[in-house]
PyMOL Python script that loads the backbone (N, CA, C, O; Angstrom):
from pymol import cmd

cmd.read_pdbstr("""\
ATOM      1  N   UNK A   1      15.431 114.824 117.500  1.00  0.00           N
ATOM      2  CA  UNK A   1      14.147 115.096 116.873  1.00  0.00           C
ATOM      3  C   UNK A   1      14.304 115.483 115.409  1.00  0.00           C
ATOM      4  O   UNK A   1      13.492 115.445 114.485  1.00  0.00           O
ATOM      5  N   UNK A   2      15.738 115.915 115.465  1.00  0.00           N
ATOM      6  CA  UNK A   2      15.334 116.246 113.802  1.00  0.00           C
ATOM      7  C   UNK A   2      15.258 115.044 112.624  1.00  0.00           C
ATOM      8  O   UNK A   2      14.579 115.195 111.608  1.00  0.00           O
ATOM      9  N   UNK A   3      16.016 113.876 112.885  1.00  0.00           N
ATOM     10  CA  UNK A   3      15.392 113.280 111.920  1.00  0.00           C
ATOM     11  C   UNK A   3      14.452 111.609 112.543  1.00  0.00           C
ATOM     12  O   UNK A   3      14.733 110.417 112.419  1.00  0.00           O
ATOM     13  N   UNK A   4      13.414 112.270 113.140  1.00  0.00           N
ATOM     14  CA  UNK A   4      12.677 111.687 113.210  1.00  0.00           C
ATOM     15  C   UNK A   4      11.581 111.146 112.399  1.00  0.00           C
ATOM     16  O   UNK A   4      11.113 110.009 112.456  1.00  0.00           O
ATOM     17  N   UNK A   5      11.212 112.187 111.583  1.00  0.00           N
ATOM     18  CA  UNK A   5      10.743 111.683 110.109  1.00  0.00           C
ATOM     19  C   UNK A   5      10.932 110.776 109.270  1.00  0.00           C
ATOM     20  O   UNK A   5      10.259 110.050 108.538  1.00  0.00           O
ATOM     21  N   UNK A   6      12.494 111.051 109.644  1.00  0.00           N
ATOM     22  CA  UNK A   6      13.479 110.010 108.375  1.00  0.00           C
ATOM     23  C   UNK A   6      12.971 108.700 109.249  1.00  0.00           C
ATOM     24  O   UNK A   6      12.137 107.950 108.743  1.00  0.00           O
ATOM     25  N   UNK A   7      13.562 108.407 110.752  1.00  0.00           N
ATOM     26  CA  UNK A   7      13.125 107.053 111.614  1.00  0.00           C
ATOM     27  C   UNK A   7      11.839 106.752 111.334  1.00  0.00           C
ATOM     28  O   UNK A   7      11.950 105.536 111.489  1.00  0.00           O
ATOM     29  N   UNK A   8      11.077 106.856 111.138  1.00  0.00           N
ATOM     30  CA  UNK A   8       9.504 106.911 111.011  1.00  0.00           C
ATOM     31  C   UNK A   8       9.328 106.364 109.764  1.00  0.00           C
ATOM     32  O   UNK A   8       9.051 105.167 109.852  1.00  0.00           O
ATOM     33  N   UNK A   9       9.373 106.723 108.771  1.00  0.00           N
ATOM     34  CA  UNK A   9       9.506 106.299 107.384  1.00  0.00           C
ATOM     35  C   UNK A   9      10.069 105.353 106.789  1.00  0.00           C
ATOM     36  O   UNK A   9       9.708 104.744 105.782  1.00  0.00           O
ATOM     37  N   UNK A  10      11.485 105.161 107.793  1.00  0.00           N
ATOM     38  CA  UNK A  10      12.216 103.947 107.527  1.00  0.00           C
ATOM     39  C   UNK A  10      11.557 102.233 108.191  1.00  0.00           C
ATOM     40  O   UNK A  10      11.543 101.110 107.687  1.00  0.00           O
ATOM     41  N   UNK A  11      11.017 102.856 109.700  1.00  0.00           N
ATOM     42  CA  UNK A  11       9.878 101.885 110.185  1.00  0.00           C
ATOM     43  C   UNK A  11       9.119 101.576 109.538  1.00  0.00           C
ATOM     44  O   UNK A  11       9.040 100.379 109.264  1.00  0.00           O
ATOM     45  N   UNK A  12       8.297 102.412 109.045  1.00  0.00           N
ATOM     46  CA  UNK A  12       7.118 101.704 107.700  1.00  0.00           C
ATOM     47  C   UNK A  12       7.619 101.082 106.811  1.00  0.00           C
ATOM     48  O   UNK A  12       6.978 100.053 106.597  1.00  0.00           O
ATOM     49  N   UNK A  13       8.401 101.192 106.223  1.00  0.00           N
ATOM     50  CA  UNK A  13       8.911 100.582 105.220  1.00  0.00           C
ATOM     51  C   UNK A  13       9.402  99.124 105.510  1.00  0.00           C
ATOM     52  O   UNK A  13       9.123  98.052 104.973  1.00  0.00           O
ATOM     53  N   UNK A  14      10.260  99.470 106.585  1.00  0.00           N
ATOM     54  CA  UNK A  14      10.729  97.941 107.146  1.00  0.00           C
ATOM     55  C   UNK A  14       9.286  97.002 107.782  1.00  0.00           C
ATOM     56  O   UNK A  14       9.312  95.776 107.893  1.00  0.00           O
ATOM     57  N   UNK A  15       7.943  97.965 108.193  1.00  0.00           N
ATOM     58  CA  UNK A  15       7.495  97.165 108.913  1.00  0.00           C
ATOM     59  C   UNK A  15       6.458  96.262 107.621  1.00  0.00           C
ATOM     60  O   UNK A  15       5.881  95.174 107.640  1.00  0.00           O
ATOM     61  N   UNK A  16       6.615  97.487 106.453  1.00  0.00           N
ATOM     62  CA  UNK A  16       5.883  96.653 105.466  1.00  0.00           C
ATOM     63  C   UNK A  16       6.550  95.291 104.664  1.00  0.00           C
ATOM     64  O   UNK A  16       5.906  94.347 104.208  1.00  0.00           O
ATOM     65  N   UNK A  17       7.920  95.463 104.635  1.00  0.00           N
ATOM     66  CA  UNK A  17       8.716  94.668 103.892  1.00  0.00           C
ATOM     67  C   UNK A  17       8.118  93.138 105.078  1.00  0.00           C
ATOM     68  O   UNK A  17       7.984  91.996 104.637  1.00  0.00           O
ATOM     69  N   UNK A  18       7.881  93.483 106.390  1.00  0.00           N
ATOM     70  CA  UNK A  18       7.535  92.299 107.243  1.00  0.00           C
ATOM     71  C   UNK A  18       6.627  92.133 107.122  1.00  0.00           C
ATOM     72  O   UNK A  18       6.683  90.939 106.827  1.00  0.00           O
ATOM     73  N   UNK A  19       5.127  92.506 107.084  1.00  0.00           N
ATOM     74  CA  UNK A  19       3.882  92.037 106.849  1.00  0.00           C
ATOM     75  C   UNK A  19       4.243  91.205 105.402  1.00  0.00           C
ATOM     76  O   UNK A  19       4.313  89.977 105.466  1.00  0.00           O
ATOM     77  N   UNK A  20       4.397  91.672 104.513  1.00  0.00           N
ATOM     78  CA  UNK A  20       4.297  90.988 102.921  1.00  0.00           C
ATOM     79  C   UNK A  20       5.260  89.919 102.536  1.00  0.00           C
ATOM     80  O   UNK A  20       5.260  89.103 101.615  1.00  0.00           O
ATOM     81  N   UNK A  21       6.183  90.199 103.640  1.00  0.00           N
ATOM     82  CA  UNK A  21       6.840  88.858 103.781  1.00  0.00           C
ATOM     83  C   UNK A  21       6.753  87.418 104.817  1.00  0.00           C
ATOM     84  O   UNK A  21       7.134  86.247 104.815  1.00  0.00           O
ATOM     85  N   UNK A  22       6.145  88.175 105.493  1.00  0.00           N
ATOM     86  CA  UNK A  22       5.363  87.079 106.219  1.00  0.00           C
ATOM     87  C   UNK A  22       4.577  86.506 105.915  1.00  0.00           C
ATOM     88  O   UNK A  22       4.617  85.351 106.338  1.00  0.00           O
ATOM     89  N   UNK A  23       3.366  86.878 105.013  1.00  0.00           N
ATOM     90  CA  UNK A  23       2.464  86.527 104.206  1.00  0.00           C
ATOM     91  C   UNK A  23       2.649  85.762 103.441  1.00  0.00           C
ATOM     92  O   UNK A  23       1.945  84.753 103.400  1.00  0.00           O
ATOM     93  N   UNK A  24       3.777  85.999 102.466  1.00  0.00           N
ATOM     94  CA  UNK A  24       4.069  85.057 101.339  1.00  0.00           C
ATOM     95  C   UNK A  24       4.764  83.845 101.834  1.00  0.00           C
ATOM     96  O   UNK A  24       5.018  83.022 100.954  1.00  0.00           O
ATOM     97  N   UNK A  25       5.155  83.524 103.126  1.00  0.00           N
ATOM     98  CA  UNK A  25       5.979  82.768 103.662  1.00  0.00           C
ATOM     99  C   UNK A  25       4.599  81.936 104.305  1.00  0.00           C
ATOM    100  O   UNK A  25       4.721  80.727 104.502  1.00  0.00           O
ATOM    101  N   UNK A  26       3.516  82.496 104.570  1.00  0.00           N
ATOM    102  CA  UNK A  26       2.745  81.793 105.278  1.00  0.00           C
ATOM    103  C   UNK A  26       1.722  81.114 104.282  1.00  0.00           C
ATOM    104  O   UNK A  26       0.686  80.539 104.614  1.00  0.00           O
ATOM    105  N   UNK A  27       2.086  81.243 103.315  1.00  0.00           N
ATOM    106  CA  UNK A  27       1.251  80.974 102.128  1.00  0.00           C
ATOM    107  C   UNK A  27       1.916  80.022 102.005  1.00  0.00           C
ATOM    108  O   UNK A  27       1.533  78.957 102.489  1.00  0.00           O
ATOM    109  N   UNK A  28       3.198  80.126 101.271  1.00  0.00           N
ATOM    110  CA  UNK A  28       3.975  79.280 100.801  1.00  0.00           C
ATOM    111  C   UNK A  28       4.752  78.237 101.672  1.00  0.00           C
ATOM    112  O   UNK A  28       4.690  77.089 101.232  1.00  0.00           O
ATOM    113  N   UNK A  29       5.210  78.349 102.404  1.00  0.00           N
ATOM    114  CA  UNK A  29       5.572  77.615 103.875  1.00  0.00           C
ATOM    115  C   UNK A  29       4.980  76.910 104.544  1.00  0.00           C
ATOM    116  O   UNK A  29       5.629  76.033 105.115  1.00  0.00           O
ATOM    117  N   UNK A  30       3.322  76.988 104.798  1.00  0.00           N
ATOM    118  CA  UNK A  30       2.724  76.554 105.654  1.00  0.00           C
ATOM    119  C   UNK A  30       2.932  75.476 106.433  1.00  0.00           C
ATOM    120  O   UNK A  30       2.977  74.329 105.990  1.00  0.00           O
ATOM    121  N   UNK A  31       3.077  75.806 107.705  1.00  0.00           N
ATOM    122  CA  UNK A  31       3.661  74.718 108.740  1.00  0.00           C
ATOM    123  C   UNK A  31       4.861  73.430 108.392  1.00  0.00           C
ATOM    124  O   UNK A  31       4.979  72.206 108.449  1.00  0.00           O
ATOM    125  N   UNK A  32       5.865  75.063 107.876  1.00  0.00           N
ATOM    126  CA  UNK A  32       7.259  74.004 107.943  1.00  0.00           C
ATOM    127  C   UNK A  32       7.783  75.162 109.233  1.00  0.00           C
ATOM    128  O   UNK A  32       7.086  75.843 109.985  1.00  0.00           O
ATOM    129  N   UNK A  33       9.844  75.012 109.079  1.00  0.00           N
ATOM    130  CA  UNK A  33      10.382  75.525 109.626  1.00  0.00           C
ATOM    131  C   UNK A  33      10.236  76.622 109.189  1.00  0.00           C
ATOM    132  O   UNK A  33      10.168  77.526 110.022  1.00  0.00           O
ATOM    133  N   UNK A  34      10.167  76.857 108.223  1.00  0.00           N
ATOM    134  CA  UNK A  34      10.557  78.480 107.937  1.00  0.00           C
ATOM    135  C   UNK A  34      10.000  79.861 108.488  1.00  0.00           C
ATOM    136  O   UNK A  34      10.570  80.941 108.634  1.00  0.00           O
ATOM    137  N   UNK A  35       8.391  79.373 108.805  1.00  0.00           N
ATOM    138  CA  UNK A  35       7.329  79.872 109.300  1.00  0.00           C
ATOM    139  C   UNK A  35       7.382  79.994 110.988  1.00  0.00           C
ATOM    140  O   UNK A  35       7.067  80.988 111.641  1.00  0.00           O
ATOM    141  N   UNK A  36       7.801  78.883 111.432  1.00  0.00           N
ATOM    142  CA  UNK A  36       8.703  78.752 112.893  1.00  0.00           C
ATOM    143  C   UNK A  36       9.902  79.459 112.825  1.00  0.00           C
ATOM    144  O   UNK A  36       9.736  80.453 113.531  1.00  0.00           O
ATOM    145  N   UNK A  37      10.947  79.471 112.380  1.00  0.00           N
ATOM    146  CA  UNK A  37      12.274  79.897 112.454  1.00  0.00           C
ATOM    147  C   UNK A  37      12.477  81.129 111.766  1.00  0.00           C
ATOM    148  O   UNK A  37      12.886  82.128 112.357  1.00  0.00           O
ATOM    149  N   UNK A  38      12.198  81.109 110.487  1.00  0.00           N
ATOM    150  CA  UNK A  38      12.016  82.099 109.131  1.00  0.00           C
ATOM    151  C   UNK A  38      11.756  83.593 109.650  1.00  0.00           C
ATOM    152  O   UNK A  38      12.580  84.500 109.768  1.00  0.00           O
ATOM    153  N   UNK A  39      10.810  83.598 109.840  1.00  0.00           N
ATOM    154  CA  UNK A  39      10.093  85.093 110.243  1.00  0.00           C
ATOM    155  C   UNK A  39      10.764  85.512 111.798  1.00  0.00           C
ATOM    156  O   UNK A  39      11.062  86.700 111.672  1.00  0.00           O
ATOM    157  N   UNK A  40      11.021  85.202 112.780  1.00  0.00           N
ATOM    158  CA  UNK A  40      11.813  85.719 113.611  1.00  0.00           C
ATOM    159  C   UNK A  40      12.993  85.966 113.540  1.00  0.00           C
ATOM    160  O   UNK A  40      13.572  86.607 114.417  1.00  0.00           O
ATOM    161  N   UNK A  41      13.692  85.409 112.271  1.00  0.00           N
ATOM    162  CA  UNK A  41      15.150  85.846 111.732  1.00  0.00           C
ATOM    163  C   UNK A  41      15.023  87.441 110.759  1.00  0.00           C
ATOM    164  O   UNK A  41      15.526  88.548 110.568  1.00  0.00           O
ATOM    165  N   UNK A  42      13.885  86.454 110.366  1.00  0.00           N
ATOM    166  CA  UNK A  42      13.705  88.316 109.113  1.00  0.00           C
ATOM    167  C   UNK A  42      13.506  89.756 109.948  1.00  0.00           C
ATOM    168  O   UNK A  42      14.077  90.807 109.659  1.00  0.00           O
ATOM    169  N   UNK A  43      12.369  89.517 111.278  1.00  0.00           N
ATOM    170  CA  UNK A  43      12.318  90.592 111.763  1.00  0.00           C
ATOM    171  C   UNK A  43      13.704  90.755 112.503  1.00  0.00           C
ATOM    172  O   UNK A  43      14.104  91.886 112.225  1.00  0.00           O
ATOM    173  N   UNK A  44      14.733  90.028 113.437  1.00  0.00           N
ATOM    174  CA  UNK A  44      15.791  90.114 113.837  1.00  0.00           C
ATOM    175  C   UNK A  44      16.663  91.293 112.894  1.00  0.00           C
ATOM    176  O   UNK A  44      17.081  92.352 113.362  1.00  0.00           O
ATOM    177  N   UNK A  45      16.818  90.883 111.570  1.00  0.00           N
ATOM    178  CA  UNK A  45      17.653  91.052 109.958  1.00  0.00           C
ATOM    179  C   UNK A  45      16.973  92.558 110.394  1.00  0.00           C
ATOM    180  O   UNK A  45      17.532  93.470 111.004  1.00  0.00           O
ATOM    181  N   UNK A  46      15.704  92.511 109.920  1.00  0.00           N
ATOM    182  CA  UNK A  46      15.210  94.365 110.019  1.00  0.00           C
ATOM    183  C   UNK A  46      15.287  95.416 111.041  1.00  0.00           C
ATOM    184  O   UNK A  46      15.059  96.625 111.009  1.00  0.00           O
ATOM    185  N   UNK A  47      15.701  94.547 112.025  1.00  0.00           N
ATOM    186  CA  UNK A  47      15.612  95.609 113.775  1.00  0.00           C
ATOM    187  C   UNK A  47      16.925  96.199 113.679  1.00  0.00           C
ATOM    188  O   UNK A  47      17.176  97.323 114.113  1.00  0.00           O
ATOM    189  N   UNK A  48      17.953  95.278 112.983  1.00  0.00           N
ATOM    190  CA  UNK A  48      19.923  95.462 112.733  1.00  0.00           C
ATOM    191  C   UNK A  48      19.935  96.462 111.345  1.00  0.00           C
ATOM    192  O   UNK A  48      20.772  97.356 111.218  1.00  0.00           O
ATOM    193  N   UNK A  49      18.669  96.117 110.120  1.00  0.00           N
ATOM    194  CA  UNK A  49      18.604  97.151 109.544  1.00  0.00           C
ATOM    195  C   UNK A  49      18.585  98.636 109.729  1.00  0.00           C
ATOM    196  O   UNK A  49      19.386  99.568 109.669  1.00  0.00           O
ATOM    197  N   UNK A  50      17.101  98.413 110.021  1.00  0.00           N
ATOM    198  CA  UNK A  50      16.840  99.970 111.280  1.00  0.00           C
ATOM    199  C   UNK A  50      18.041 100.373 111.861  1.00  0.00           C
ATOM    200  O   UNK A  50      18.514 101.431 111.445  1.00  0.00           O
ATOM    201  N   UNK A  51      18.674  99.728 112.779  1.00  0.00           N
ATOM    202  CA  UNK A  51      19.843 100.336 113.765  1.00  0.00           C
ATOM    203  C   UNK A  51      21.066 100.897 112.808  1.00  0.00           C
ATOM    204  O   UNK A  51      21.907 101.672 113.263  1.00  0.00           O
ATOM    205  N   UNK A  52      21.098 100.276 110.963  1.00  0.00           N
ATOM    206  CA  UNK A  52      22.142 100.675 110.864  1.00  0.00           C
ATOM    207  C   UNK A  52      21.358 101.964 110.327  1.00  0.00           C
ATOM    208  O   UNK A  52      21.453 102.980 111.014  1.00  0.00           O
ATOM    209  N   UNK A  53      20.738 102.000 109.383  1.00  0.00           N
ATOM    210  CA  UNK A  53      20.021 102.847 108.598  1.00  0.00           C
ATOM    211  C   UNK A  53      19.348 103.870 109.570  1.00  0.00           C
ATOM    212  O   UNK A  53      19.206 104.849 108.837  1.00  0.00           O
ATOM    213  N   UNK A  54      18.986 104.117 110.464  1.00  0.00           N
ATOM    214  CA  UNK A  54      18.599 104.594 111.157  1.00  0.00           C
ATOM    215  C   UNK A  54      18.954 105.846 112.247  1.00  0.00           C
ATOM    216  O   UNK A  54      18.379 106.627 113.006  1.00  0.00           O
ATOM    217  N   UNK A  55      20.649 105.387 111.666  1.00  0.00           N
ATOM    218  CA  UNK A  55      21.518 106.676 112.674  1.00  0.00           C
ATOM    219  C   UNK A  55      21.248 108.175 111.897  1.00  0.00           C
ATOM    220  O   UNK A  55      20.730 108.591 110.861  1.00  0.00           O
ATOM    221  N   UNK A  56      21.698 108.510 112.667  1.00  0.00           N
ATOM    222  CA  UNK A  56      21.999 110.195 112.568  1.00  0.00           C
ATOM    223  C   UNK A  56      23.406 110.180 111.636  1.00  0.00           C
ATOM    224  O   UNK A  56      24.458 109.621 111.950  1.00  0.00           O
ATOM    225  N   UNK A  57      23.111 111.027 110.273  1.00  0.00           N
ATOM    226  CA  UNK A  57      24.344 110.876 109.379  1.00  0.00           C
ATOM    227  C   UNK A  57      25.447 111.987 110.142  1.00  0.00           C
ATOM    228  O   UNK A  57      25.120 112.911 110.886  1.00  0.00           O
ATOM    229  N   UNK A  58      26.989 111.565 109.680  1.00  0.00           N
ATOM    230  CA  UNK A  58      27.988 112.168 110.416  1.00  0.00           C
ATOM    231  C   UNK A  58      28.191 113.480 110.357  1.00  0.00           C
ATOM    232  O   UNK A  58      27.900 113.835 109.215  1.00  0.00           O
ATOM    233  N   UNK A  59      28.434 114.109 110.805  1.00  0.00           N
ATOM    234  CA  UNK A  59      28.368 115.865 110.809  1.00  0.00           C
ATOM    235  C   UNK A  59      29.737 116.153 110.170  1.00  0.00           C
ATOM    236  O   UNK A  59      30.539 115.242 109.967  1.00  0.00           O
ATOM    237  N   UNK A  60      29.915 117.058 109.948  1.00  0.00           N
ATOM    238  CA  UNK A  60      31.299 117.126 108.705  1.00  0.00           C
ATOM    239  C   UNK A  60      32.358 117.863 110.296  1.00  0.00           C
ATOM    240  O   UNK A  60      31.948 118.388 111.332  1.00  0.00           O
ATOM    241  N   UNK A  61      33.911 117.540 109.769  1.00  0.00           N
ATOM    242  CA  UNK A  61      34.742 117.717 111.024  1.00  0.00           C
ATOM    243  C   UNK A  61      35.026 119.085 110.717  1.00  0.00           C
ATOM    244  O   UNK A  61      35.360 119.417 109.580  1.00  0.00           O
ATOM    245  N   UNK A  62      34.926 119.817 111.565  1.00  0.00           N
ATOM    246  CA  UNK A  62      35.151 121.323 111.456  1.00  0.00           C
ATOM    247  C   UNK A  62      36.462 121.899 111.763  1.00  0.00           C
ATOM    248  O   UNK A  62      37.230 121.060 112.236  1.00  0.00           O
ATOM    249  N   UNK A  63      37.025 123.250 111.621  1.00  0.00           N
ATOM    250  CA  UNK A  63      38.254 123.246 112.278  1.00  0.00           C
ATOM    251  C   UNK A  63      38.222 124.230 113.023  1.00  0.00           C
ATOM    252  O   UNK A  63      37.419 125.157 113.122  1.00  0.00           O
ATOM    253  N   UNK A  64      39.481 123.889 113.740  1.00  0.00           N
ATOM    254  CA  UNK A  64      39.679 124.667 115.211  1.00  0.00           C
ATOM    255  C   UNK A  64      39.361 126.075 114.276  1.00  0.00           C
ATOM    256  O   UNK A  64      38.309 126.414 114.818  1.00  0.00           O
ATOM    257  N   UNK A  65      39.567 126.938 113.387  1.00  0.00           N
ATOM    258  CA  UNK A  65      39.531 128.116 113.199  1.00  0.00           C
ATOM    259  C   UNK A  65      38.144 128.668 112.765  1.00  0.00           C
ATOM    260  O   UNK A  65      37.471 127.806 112.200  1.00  0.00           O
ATOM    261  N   UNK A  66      37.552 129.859 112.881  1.00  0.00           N
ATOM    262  CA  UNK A  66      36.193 130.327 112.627  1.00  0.00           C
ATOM    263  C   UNK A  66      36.125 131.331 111.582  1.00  0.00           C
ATOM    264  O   UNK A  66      35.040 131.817 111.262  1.00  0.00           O
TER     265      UNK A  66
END
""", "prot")
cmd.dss("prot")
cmd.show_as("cartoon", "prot")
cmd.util.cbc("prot")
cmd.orient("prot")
């Protein structure tokens, strides 16, 4: 839960980078492949984004002593 904020924020962002790119692809593309093939690769590309961007950053290694 704690950085759920951060996940959240990073979703919008990715989910906007997909609306506005879909758009311009559907504009510009219209009924080729790209529009078929294109846009299910991009969202694919952003779901592997998310997963990397999306982790929990590494906690620093501590030592056996207190």
């Amino acid at each position: 839960m704690r950085y759920a904020a951060r996940r959240f924020r990073l979703a919008i962002v990715l989910g906007g980078v997909y609306v506005l790119c879909s758009a311009i692809a559907r504009i510009v593309f219209s009924d080729t492949f790209v529009t078929d093939w294109g846009l299910p690769a991009l969202a694919l590309a952003l779901v592997v984004l998310f997963l990397i961007f999306g982790q929990n950053p590494a906690e620093p290694v501590r030592s056996g002593r207190s």
